[in-house]
TORKOL-4160 file (C-alpha; in steps of 0.2 Angstrom, whole numbers, padded with zeros to 4 digits, m for minus):
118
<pt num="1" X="0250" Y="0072" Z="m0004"/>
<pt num="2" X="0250" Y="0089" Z="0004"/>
<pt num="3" X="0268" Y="0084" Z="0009"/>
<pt num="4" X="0273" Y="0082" Z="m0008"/>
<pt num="5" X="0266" Y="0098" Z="m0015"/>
<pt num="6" X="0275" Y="0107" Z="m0003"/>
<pt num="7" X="0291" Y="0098" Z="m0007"/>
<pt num="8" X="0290" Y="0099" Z="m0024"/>
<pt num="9" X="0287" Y="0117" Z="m0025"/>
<pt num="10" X="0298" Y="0122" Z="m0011"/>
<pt num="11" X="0312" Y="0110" Z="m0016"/>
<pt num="12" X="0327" Y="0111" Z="m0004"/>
<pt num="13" X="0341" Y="0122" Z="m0006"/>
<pt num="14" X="0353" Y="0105" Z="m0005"/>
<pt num="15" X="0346" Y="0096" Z="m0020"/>
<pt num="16" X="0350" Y="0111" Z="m0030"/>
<pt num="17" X="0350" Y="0104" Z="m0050"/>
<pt num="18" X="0343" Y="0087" Z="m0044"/>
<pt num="19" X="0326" Y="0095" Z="m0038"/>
<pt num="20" X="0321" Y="0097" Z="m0055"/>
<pt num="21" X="0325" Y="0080" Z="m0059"/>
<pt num="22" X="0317" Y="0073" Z="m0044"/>
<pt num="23" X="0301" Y="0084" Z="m0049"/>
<pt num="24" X="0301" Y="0073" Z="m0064"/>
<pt num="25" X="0302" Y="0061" Z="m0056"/>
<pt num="26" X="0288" Y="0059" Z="m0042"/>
<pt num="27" X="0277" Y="0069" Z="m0057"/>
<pt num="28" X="0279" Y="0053" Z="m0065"/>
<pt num="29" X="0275" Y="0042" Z="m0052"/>
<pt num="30" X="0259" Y="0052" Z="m0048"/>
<pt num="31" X="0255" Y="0049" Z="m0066"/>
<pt num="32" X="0258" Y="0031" Z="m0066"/>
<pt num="33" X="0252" Y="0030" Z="m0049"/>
<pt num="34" X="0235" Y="0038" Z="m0054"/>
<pt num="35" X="0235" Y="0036" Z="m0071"/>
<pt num="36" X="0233" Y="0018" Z="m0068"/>
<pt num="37" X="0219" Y="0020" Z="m0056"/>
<pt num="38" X="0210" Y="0033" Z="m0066"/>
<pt num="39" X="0209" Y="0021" Z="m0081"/>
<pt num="40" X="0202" Y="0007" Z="m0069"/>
<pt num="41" X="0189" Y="0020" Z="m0062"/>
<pt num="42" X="0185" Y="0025" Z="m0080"/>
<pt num="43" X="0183" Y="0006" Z="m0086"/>
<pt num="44" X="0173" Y="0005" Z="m0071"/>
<pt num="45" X="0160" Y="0017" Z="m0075"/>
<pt num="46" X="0161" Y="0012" Z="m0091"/>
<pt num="47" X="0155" Y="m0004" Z="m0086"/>
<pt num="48" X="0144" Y="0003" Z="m0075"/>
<pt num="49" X="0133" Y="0013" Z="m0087"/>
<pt num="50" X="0135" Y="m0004" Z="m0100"/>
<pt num="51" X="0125" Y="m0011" Z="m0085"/>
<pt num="52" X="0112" Y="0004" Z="m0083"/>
<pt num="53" X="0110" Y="0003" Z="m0103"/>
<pt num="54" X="0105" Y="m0015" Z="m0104"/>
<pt num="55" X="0093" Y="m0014" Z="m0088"/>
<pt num="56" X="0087" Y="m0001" Z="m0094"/>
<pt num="57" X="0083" Y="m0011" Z="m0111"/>
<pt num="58" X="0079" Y="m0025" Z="m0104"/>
<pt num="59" X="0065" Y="m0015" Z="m0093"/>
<pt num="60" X="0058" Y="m0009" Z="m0108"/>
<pt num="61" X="0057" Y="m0024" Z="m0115"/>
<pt num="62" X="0049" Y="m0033" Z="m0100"/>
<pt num="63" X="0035" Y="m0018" Z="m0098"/>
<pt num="64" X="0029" Y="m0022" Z="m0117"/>
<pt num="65" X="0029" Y="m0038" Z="m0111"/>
<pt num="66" X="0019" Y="m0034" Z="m0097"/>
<pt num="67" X="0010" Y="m0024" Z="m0108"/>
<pt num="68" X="0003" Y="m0036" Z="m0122"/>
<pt num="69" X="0000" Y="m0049" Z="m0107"/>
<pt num="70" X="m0012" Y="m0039" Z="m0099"/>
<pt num="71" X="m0021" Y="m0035" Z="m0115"/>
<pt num="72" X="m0022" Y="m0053" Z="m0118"/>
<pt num="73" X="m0029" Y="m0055" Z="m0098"/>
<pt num="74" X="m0041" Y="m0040" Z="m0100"/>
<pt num="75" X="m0049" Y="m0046" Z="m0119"/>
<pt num="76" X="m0051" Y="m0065" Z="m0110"/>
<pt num="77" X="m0059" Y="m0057" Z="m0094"/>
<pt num="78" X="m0070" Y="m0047" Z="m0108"/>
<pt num="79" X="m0074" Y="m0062" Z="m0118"/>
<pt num="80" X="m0080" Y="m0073" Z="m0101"/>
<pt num="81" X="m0088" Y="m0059" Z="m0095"/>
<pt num="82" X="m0099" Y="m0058" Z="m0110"/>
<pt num="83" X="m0101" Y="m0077" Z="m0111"/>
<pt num="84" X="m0107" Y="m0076" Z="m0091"/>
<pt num="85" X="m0120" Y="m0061" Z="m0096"/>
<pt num="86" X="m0127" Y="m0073" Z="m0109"/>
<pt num="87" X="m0126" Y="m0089" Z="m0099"/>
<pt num="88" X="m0135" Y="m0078" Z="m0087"/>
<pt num="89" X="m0148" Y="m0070" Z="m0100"/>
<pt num="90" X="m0153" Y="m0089" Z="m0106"/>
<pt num="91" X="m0155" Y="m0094" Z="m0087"/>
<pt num="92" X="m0166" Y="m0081" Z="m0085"/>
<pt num="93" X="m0178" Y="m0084" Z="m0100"/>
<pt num="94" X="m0177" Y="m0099" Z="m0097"/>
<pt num="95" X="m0183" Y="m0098" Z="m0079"/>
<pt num="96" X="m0197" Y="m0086" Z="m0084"/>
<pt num="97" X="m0203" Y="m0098" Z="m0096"/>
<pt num="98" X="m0205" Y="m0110" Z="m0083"/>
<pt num="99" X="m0211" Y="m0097" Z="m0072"/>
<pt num="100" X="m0226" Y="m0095" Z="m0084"/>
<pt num="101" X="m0228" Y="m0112" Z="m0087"/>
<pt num="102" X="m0231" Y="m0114" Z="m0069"/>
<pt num="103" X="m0244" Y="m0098" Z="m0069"/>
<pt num="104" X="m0254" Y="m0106" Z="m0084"/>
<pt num="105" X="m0255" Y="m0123" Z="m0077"/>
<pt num="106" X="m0261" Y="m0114" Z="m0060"/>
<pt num="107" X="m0275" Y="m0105" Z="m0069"/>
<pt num="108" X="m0275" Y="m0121" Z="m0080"/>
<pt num="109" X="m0282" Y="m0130" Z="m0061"/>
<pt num="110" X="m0293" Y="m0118" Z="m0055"/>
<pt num="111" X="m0304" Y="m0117" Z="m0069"/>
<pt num="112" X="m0303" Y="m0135" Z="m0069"/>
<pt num="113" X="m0308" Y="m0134" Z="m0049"/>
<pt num="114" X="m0322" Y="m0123" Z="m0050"/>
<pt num="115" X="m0328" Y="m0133" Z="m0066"/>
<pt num="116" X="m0329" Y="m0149" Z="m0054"/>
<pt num="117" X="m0337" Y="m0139" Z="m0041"/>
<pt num="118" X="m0350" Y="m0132" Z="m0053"/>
């Protein structure tokens, strides 16, 4: 490219009244030449950010997603929690019912014991 700059603005002294023609000329096809390619770099990018854009939707979408799921996990995880502490609470009342049951009928034996021995 360097080459061609320094042809086109040192044109030689030969050409004459063609060099300007023949600047034209290669201006041209540098136009076409990278016009072309510009246009394909720009659809490029273009499509490029299209990309990034709908990612970028598409994870925001997916965090609310996630977001609402684990809502949904952590009010189950509440409501079996809750439903263990009361399982857990009856088992327990329940054992010291029997509990006691077992301490009256204890009591309920030794009085009848010392009866027989008296």
């Amino acid at each position: 490219m360097k080459k061609e700059k320094k042809e086109v603005e040192n044109p030689n002294p030969e050409n004459g009244q063609n060099s300007a023609t023949e600047i034209a000329k290669i201006n041209a096809i540098r136009d076409i030449i990278f016009g072309h390619d510009m246009a394909e770099y720009n659809e490029q990018f273009n499509n490029v950010r299209d990309l990034i854009a709908d990612n970028a939707q598409s994870l925001v979408d997916s965090k609310e997603d996630i977001l609402q799921k684990m809502d949904a996990l952590k009010n189950q995880f509440n409501e079996s929690l809750n439903n263990l502490e009361n399982r857990l609470s009856e088992q327990i009342a329940q054992l010291k019912a029997e509990k006691t049951d077992r301490e009256m009928l204890g009591t309920l034996l030794e009085e009848i014991g010392k009866k027989i021995k008296a």
